[in-house]
N, C-alpha and C positions, 0 to 999 in steps of 0.2 A: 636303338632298334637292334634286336639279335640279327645276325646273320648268318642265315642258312647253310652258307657252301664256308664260314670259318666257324664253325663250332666253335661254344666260349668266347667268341667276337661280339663284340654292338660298334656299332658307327655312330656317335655322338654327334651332336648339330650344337653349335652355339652362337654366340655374340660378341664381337669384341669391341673395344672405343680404339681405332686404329691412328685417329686425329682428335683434337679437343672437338672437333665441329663432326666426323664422321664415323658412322659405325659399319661395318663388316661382320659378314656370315663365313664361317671357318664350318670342317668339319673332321673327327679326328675318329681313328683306329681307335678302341681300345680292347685290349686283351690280358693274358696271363702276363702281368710284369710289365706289360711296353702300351706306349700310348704315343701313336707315328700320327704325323699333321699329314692328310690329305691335301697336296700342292698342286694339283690340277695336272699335274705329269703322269704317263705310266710307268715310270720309274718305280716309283712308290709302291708301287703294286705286285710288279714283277719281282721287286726285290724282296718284297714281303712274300711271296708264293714260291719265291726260288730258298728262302731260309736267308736271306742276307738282311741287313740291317740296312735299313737306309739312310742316306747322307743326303740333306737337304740342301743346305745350304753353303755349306763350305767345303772347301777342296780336302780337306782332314778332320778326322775326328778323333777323342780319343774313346777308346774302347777298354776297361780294365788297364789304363793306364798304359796302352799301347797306340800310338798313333795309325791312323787308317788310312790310307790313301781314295779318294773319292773315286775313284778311274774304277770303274766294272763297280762300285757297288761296294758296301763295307763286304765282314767277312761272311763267310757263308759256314753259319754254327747253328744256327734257329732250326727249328723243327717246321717245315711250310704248316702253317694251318691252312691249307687249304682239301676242300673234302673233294671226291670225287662228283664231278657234275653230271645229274642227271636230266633226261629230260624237261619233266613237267615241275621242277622246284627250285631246284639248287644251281642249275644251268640258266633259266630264264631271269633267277634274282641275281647273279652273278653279273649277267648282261648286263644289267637294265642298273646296277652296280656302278658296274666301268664304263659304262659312259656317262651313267652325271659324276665322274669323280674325274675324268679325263676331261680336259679342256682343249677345246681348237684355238683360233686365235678370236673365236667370235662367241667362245662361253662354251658352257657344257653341251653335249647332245640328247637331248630332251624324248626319252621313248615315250611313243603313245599308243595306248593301249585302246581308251575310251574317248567315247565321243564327248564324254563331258572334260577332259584334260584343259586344265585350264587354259594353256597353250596355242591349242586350238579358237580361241577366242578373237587369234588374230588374223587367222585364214581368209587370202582373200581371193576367190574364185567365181567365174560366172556361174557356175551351177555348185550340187551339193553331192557330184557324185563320189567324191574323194573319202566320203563320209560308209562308204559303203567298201573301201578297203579296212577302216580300223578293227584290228581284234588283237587278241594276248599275239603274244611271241610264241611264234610256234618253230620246234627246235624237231631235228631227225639229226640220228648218228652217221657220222661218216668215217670208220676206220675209227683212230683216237679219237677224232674233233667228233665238236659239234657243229652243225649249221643251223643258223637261226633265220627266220624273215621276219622283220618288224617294219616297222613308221617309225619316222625320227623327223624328229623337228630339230633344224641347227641352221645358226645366222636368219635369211629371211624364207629360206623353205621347209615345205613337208615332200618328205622323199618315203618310198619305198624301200627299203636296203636290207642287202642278203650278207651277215656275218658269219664270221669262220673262229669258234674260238677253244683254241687247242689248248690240250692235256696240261701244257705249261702255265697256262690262265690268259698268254696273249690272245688279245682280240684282233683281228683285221676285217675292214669292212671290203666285202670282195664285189661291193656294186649297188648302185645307188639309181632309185627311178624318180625323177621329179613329179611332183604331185602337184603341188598348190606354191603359191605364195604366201606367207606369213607374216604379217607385222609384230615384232616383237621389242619390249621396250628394251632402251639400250644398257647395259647389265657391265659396270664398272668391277674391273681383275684387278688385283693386287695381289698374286700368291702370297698366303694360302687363301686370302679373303677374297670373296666373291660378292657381287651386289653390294657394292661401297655407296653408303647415300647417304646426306645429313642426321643426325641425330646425336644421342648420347643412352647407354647402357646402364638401365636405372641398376643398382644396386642395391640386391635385395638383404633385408637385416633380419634377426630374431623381433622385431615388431611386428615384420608381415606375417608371420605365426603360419610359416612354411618352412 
């Protein structure tokens, strides 16, 4: 999928066999030259928006045959692709972004937009008036920042929540209203992989005539 607020970016979705017995869903950057594994941290994110390279996994890296220290982030050389965020495009996919790429400790943060979200299937409430808050993200300027109001489904609720997410790309969510209850089935982490569940990752050949 292209993305709006990095021009020349797509966000790639795949499969991997992470065990003989289980498969995992990853999801990866790619751009001009680099292709960064989205880890469920904002690390990743920020250091990509600020120009640095990110270091996943280990305390050092080398970089053109330079060792990196992981402490703040490789070096800061890149060009940010990051575009300026507007209202009604680039500001609200940006959002809605960074949080299914951010993880809590109870999975991504799930915006909802529509009543049809699949999400939503698990809502459990005496009545349907909750139904009657969902719409787009709606985003007004403030100074640099933006401020957004959406719905978010995360662990077992649907909250309200008012975000603040400034010039730099950091997001903070500045306030949360509880809505409903959610049942949501239970979604096994394993950075970078997410929703770990039995199977095996057919492997496609020049037979499949794809």
């Amino acid at each position: 999928m292209p993305l709006s607020f990095y021009p020349g970016w797509l966000l790639v979705e795949g499969e991997a066999q992470v065990t003989p017995e289980r498969v995992g869903t990853f999801n990866v950057l790619y751009g001009p030259g680099l292709m960064w594994a989205i880890d469920g941290s904002s690390e990743v994110i920020h250091d990509l928006n600020s120009g640095r390279i990110p270091v996943v996994e280990s305390k050092t890296v080398a970089v053109a045959g330079t060792v990196v220290n992981r402490d703040g982030g490789g070096p800061s050389f890149l060009k940010s692709p990051m575009a300026d965020l507007d209202l009604m495009v680039k500001g609200p996919d940006y959002l809605r972004f960074f949080c299914g790429s951010v993880w809590g400790d109870e999975g991504p943060f799930n915006l909802v937009e529509s009543v049809d979200a699949p999400v939503l299937q698990g809502v459990k409430s005496p009545n349907d008036t909750w139904r009657d808050r969902i719409k787009p993200v709606i985003m007004h300027q403030a100074g640099e920042s933006l401020i957004a109001e959406a719905l978010v489904v995360y662990n077992a609720g649907l909250f309200g929540a008012k975000f603040i997410i400034f010039k730099d790309g950091v997001v903070s969510m500045a306030d949360d209203d509880p809505i409903a209850d959610v049942e949501l089935p239970k979604q096994e982490l394993l950075s970078p992989f997410r929703n770990l569940r039995p199977g095996a990752v057919r492997i496609m050949s020049s037979k499949d005539g794809r």
